[in-house]
C-alpha positions as CSV (number, residue, x, y, z in Angstrom):
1,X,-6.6,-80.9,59.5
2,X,-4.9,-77.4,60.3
3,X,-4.7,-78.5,63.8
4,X,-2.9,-81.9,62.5
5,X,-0.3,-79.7,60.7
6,X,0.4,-78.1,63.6
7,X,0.5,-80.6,66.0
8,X,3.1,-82.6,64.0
9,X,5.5,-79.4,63.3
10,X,5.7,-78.6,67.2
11,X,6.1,-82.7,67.7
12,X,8.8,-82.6,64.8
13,X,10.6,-80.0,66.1
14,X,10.6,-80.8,69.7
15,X,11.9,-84.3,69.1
16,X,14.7,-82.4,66.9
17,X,15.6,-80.5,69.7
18,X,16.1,-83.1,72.3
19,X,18.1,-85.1,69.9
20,X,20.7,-82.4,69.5
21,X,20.9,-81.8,73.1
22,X,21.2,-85.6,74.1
23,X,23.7,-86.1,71.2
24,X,25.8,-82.9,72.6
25,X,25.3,-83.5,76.1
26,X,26.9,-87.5,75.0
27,X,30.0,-85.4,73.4
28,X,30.5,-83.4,76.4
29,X,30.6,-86.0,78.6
30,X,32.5,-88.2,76.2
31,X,35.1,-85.2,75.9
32,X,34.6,-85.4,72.3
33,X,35.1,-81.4,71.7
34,X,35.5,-81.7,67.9
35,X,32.1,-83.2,67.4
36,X,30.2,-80.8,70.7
37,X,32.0,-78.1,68.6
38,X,30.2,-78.8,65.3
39,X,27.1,-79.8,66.8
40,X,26.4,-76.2,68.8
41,X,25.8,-73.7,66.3
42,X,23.0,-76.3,64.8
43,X,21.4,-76.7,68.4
44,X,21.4,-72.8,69.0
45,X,19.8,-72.2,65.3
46,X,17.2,-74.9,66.4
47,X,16.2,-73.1,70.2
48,X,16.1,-69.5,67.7
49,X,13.8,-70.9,65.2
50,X,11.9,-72.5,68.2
51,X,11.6,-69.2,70.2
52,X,10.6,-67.7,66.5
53,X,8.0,-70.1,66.0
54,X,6.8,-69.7,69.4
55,X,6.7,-65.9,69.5
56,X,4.8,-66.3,65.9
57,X,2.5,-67.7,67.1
58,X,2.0,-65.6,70.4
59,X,1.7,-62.7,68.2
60,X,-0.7,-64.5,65.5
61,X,-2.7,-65.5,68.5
62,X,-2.6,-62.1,70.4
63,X,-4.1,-60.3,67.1
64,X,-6.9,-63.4,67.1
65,X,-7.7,-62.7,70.5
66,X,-7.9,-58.6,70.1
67,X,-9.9,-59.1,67.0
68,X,-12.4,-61.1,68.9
69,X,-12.4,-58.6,71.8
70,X,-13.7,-56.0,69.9
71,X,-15.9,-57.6,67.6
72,X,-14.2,-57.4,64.3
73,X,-14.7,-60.7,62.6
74,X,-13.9,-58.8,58.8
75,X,-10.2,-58.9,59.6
76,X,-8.7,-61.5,57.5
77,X,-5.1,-63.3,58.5
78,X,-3.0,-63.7,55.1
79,X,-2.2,-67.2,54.1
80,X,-1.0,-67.1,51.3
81,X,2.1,-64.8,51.8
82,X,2.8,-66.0,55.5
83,X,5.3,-68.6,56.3
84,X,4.6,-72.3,56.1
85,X,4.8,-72.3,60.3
86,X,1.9,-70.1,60.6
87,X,-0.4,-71.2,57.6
88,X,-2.2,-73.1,59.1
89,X,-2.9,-71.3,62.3
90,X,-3.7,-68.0,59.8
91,X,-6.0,-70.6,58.1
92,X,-7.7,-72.1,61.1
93,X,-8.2,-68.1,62.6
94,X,-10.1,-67.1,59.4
95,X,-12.5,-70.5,59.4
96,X,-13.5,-69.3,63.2
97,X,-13.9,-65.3,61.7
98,X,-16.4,-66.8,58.9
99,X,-18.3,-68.9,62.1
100,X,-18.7,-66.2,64.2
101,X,-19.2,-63.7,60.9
102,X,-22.4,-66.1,60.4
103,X,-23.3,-66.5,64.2
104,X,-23.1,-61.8,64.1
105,X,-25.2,-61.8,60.7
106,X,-27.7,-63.8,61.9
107,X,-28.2,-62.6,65.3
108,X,-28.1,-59.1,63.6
109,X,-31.0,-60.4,61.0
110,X,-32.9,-61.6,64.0
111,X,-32.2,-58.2,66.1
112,X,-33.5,-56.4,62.8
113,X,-36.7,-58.3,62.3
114,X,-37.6,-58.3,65.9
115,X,-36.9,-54.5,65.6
116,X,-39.8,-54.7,62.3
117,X,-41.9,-56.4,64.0
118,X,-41.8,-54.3,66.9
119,X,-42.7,-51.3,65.0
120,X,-45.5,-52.4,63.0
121,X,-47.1,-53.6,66.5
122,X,-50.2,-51.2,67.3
123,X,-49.3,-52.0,70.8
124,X,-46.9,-49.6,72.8
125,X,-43.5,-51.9,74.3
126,X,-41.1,-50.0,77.0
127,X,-38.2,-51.7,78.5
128,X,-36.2,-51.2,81.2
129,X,-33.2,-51.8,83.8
130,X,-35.3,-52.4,87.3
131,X,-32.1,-51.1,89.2
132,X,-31.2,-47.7,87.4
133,X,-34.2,-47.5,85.3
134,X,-32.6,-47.0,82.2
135,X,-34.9,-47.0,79.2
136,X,-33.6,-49.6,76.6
137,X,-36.1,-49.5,74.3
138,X,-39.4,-47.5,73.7
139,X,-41.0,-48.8,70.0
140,X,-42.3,-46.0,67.9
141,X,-46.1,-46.3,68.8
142,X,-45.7,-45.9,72.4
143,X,-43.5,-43.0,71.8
144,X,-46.5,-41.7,69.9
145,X,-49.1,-42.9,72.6
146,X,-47.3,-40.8,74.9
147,X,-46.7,-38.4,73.2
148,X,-42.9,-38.8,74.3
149,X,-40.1,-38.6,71.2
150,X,-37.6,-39.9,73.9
151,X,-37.4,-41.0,77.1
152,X,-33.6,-42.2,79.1
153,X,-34.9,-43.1,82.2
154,X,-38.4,-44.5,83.2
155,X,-37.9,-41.9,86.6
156,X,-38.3,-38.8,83.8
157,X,-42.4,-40.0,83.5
158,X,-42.9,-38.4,86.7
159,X,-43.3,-34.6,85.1
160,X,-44.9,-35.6,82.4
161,X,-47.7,-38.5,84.4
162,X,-46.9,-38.9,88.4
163,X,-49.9,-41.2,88.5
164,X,-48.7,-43.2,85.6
165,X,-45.4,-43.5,86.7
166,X,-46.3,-44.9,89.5
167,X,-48.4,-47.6,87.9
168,X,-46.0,-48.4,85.6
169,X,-43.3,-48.9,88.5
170,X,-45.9,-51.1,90.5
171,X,-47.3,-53.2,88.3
172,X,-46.0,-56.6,88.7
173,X,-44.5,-59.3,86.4
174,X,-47.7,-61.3,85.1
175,X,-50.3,-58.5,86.1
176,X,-53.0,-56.4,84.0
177,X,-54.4,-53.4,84.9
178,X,-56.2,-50.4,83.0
179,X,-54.9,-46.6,83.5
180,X,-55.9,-43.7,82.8
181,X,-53.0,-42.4,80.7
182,X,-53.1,-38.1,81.1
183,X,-51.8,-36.2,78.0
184,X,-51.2,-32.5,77.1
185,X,-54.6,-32.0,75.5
186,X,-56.6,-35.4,76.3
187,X,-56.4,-38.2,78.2
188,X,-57.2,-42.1,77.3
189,X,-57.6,-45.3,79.1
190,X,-54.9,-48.1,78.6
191,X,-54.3,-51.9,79.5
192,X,-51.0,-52.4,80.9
193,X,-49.0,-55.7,80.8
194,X,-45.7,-56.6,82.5
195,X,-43.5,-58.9,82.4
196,X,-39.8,-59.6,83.5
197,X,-36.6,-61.3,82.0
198,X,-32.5,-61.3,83.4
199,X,-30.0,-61.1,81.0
200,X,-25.7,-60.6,81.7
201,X,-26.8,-60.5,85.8
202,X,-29.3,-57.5,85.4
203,X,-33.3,-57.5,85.6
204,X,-35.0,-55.7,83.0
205,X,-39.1,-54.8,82.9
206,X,-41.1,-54.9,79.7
207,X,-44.4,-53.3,79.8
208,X,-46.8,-53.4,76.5
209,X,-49.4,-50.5,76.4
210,X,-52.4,-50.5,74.4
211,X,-55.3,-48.0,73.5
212,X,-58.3,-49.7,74.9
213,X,-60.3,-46.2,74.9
214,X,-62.1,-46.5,71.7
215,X,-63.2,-50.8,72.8
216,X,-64.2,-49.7,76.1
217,X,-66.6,-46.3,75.2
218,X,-68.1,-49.1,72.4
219,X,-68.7,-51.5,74.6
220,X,-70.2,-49.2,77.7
221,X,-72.6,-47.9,74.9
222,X,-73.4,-51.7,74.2
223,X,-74.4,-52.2,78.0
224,X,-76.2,-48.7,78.1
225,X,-77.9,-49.5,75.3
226,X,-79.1,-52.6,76.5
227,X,-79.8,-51.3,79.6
228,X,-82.0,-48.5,78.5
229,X,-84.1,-50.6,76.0
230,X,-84.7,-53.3,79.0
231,X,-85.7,-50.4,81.3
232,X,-87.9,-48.3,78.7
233,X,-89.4,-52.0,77.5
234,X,-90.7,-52.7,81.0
235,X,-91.1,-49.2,82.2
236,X,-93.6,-48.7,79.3
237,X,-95.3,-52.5,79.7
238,X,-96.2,-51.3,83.5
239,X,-97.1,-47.5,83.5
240,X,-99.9,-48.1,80.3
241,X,-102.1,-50.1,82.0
242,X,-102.1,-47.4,85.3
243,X,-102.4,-44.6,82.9
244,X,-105.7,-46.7,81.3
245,X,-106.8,-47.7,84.5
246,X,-106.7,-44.4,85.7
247,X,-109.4,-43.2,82.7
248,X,-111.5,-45.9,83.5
249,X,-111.7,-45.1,87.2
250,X,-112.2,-41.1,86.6
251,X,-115.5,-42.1,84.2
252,X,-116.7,-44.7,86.7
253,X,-116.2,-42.0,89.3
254,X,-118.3,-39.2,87.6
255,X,-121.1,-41.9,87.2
256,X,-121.1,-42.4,90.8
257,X,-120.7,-38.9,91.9
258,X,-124.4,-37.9,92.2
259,X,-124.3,-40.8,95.4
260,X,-121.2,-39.2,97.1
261,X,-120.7,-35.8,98.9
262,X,-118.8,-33.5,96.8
263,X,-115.5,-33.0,98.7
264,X,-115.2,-37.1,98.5
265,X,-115.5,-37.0,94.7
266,X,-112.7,-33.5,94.1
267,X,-110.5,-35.3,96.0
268,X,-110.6,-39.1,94.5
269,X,-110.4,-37.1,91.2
270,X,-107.4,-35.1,92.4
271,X,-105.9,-38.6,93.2
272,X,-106.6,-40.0,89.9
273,X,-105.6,-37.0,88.2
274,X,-102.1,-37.0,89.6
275,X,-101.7,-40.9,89.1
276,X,-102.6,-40.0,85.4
277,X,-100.2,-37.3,84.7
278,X,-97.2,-39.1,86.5
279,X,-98.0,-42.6,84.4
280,X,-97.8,-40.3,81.5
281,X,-94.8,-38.2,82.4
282,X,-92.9,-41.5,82.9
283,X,-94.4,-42.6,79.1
284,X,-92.7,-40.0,78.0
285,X,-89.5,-40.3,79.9
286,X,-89.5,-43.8,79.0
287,X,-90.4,-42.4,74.8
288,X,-87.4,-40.0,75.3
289,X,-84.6,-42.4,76.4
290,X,-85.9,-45.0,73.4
291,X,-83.8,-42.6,71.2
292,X,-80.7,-43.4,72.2
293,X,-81.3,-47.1,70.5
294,X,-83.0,-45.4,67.6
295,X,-79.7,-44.2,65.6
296,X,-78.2,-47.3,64.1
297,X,-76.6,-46.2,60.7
298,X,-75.3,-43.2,59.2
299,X,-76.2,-41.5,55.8
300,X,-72.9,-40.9,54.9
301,X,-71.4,-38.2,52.3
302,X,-68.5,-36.0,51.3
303,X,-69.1,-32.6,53.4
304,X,-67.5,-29.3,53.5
305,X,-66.8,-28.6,57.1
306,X,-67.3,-24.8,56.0
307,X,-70.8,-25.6,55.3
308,X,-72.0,-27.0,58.2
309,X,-70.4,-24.2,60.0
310,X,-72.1,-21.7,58.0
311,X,-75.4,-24.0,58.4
312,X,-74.9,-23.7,62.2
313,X,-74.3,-19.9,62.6
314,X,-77.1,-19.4,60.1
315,X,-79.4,-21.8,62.8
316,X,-78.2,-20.1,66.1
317,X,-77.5,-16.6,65.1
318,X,-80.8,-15.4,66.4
319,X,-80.1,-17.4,69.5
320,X,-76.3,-15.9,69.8
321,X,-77.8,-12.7,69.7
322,X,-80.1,-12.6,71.9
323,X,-77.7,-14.4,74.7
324,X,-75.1,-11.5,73.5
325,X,-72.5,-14.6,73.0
326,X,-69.6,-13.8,70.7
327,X,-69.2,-16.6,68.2
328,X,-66.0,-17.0,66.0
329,X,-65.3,-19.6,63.2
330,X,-62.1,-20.5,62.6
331,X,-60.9,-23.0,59.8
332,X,-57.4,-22.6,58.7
333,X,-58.3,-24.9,55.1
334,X,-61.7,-23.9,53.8
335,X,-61.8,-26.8,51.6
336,X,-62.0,-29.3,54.2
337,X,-63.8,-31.9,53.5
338,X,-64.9,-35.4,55.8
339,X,-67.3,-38.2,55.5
340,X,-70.1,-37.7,57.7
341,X,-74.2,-37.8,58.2
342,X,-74.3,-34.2,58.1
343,X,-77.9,-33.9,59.9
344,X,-76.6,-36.0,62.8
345,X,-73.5,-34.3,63.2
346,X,-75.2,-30.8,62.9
347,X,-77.4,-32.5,65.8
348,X,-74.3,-33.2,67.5
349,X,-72.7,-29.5,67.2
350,X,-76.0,-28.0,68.2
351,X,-76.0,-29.9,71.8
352,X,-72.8,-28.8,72.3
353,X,-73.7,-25.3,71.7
354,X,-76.6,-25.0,73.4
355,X,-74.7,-26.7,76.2
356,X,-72.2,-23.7,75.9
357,X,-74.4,-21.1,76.0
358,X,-75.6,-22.5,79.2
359,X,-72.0,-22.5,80.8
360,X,-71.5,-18.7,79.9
361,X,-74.5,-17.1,80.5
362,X,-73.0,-16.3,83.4
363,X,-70.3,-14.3,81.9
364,X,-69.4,-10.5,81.6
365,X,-68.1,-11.3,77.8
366,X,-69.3,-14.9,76.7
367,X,-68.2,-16.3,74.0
368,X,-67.9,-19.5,71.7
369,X,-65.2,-20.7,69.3
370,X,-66.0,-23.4,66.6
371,X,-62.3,-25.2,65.1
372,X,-62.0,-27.5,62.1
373,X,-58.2,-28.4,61.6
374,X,-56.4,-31.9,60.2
375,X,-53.3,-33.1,61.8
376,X,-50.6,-34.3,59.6
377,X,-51.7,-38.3,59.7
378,X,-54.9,-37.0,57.8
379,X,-57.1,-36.9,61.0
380,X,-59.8,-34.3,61.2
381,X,-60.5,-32.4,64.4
382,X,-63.1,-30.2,65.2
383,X,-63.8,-28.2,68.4
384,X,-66.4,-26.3,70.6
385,X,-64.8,-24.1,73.2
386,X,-66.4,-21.7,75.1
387,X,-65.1,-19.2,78.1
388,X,-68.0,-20.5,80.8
389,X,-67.6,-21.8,84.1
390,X,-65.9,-24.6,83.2
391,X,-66.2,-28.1,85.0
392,X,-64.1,-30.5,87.9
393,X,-62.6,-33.4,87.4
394,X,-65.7,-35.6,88.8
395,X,-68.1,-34.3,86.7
396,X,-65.4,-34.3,83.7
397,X,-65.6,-38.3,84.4
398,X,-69.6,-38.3,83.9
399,X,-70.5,-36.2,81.2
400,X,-71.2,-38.7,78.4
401,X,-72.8,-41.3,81.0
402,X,-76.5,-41.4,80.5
403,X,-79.3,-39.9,82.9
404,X,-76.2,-37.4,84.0
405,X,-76.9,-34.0,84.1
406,X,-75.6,-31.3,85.5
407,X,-78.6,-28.9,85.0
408,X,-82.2,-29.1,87.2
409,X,-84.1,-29.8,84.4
410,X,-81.4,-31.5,82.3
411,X,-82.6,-35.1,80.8
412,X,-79.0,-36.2,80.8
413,X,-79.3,-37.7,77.1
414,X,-77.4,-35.0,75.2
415,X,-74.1,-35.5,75.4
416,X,-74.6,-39.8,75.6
417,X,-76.2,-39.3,72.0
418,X,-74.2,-36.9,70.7
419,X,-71.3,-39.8,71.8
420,X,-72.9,-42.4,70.1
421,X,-73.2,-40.0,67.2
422,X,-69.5,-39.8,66.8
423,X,-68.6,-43.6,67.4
424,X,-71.1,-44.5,64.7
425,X,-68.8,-42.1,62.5
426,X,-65.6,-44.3,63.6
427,X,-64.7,-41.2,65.7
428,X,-64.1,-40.3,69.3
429,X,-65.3,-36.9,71.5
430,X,-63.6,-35.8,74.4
431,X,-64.1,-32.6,77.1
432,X,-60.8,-30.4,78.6
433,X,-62.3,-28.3,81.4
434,X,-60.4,-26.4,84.0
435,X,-62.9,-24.4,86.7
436,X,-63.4,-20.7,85.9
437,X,-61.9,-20.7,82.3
438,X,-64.4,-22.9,79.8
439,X,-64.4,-26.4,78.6
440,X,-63.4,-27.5,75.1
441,X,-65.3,-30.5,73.9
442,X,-62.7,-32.4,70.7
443,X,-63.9,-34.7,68.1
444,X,-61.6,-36.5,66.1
445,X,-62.5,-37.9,63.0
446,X,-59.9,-40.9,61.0
C-alpha cells in the first residue's frame, strides 16, 4: 500500500510536469508570450518541488541504507511529523526495521542458546580459522580440560603441548583419535573429533575433546580382571592334579625303594620334590593374583583424613625409623572429612609407602610427605611424595598394569589393587616422576 502511494505521487507529478512543458513549449512556438509568461513561474515551482521531492528522498533513503550498514535497526523514521511526500516511505523503512529487528532477535536467541548449550556440554569444543588459526571459540569446559583460561591462536598450544598441537592440527575432518593430553601436574587420555564447515569464504575446524581417562582405566580393569580370573581358574584346574600326583609318586617310590639302588631313588625324589614345590609355588601365585577380583564393594563412611594419617604414622613409625626416612604430614584443614572404606584406603596408602621407602633407601636424606588438600570445586586430593630415585617415562606408562614390577622380587599386584581400590571409591590415582628427584603418586577423590 505505501509503495502504491508512492508510486502514484511520482506518476502524478511527472505527468504534471510534462503537461506544463508541452503547454509552454505550444505558447512559445505559437508566440503567445502573455500565456508562456504566466505559465513559467508555475513550471519552475513544479521542477523545485520535484528536485525537493527527489533529494527527500535521497536523503530518507541514504539514512535507511547507513542504518542498515551498521546494524541499527532501533532507529525509528518519524511519520507522523514528516511531510505527506515522505510518509510513506518513513512508514515503509520502519516496517523493514521491525523485520530485520525480529530476523536480529531471533538469530541472537538462537546464538544465545547454542552458547547454553555449549556450556552445559561435559565435552570440550575449540573452533578455529584453518588459514590464520584464530581461535573463535573455546567453551568453558575445554578451557578447564586444559587448563587454558584463553587461548587466540591454536599456534599458542605449542608451549603449553607440542605433541598435542600437533594432533589437533592433523586430525582430519571426520576422524577420531585418542591423545594423551599433558598438563602441568597430570596428564589424561582424550577422544578427539573433527569436523569442518565454510562460512563468508573462510574454513573453520571444530574439534570436540572429551575425558575418556576415567572409562578407559574402568574398562582395562574390566579385561584384567577377566583375564586374571580365566588365567588363575585354569592355572589352578592344571597345577593340583601335578602337585597330587606328585605325592602319590613320592609314597609309591619309598615302597619301591628297597628294589632300587639308592642313588636311583635320591635322585627320582629330587625330581619329584622339585615338581612339587613348583606346582605349589604356582598355587600360590595363582591364590595371590585371585585378589585382585576379591574387592567388589566398599564399606563406606564419613572419615577424618587426620585420622587415617595419624593411624598410618602410628603403623609405620617403627618402620620409618628404622629406614631413618623423614616423614611429614601436612593437612592445611584438619577437619577434613571424605567418604571412604577406611581399611582399604589405609591398604592403599600403605603400598604406596612401602613402595616409597624402597625408592629412597638409596638416599643421603630420605624422606616422605603425606598431603590431604580440597580444591575449590569440593574435590579431595591426597598425596604420597617421596625424594627417591624417581622413575622414566616408560615405566611411568606401566605402573598400575598388572604383573609389572619394577623390583626382583616384586609380584606386580600393588599398585593394580591399590588402582582398583580408588576407582571403586569413584576416584582416580596418578604418578609424576622426574629421574633423580622422587615421584608423587595423586588421588583424587569427587
Amino acid at each position: 500500500m505505501t509503495f502504491n502511494n508512492s508510486y502514484n505521487k511520482i506518476v502524478l507529478r511527472t505527468a504534471l510536469l510534462f503537461v506544463t512543458l508541452t503547454a509552454a513549449a505550444y505558447f512559445l512556438v505559437k508566440q503567445w508570450y502573455l500565456p508562456l509568461a504566466l505559465s513559467a513561474p508555475f513550471l519552475f515551482y513544479q521542477l523545485i518541488e520535484f528536485f525537493k521531492f527527489q533529494k527527500k528522498t535521497q536523503d530518507e533513503l541514504a539514512q535507511f541504507v547507513e542504518a542498515v550498514h551498521y546494524r541499527d535497526f532501533s532507529r525509528y523514521f518519524d511519520v507522523k511529523h514528516a511531510s505527506s511526500d515522505i510518509q510513506p516511505l518513513r512508514k515503509g523503512f520502519n516496517e523493514i526495521n521491525t523485520t530485520f529487528k525480529v530476523i536480529s532477535k531471533e538469530k541472537e536467541t538462537q546464538y544465545q542458546y547454542l552458547q547454553k548449550i555449549l556450556e552445559l556440554v561435559d565435552t570440550g569444543i575449540l573452533s578455529y580459522e584453518l588459514e590464520s588459526g584464530e581461535v573463535v571459540w573455546m567453551n568453558e569446559t575445554l578451557k578447564k580440560l586444559l587448563e587454558l583460561p584463553y587461548l587466540k591462536t591454536i599456534h599458542s598450544l605449542i608451549k603449553r603441548d607440542k605433541v598435542l598441537f600437533e594432533e589437533v592440527d592433523t586430525i582430519k575432518p571426520g576422524e577420531t583419535k585418542i591423545v594423551t593430553i599433558h598438563l602441568e601436574k597430570a596428564a589424561f587420555k582424550a577422544l578427539l573429533s573433527a569436523t569442518a564447515f565454510q562460512t563468508d569464504g573462510k574454513k573453520y575446524k571444530l574439534i570436540a575433546f572429551q575425558n575418556v581417562n576415567e572409562a578407559l582405566d574402568e574398562t582395562e580393569s574390566k579385561a584384567w580382571q577377566k583375564l586374571l580370573g580365566v588365567m588363575t581358574h585354569e592355572i589352578m584346574n592344571s597345577i593340583a592334579p601335578i602337585s597330587s600326583l606328585a605325592d602319590t609318586l613320592k609314597n609309591r617310590l619309598q615302597l619301591a625303594a628297597p628294589q632300587l639302588q639308592n642313588d636311583a631313588v635320591e635322585d627320582l625324589e629330587l625330581g619329584i620334590d622339585t615338581i612339587k614345590r613348583r606346582s605349589e609355588g604356582l598355587l600360590k601365585f595363582a591364590e595371590t593374583y585371585r585378589s585382585l577380583n576379591k574387592i567388589t564393594t566398599l564399606n563406606l563412611k564419613k572419615i577424618y583424613v587426620r585420622e587415617l594419617f595419624a593411624n598410618l604414622h602410628q603403623l609405620m613409625q617403627p618402620t620409618f625409623e628404622q629406614k631413618g626416612t623423614e616423614v611429614e604430614i601436612i593437612l592445611r584443614n584438619p577437619d577434613l572429612q571424605m567418604q571412604a572404606d577406611a581399611s582399604l584406603l589405609e591398604q592403599v596408602f600403605i603400598n604406596l609407602i612401602v613402595n616409597a621407602l624402597e625408592a629412597v633407601k638409596e638416599k643421603e636424606h630420605p624422606k616422605l610427605v603425606l598431603s590431604a588438600d580440597q580444591t575449590l570445586d569440593k574435590k579431595i586430593i591426597l598425596k604420597v611424595a617421596d625424594n627417591g630415585q624417581g622413575m622414566t617415562e616408560e615405566v611411568i606408562e606401566k605402573i598400575f598394569i598388572p604383573f609389572f614390577s619394577t623390583k626382583k622380587s616384586g609380584s606386580g599386584i600393588g599398585l593394580s589393587l591399590c588402582k582398583q581400590i580408588i576407582m571403586l571409591h569413584k576416584g582416580t590415582i596418578q604418578v609424576q616422576s622426574v629421574e633423580g628427584k622422587g615421584s608423587v603418586f595423586m588421588m583424587q577423590f569427587s
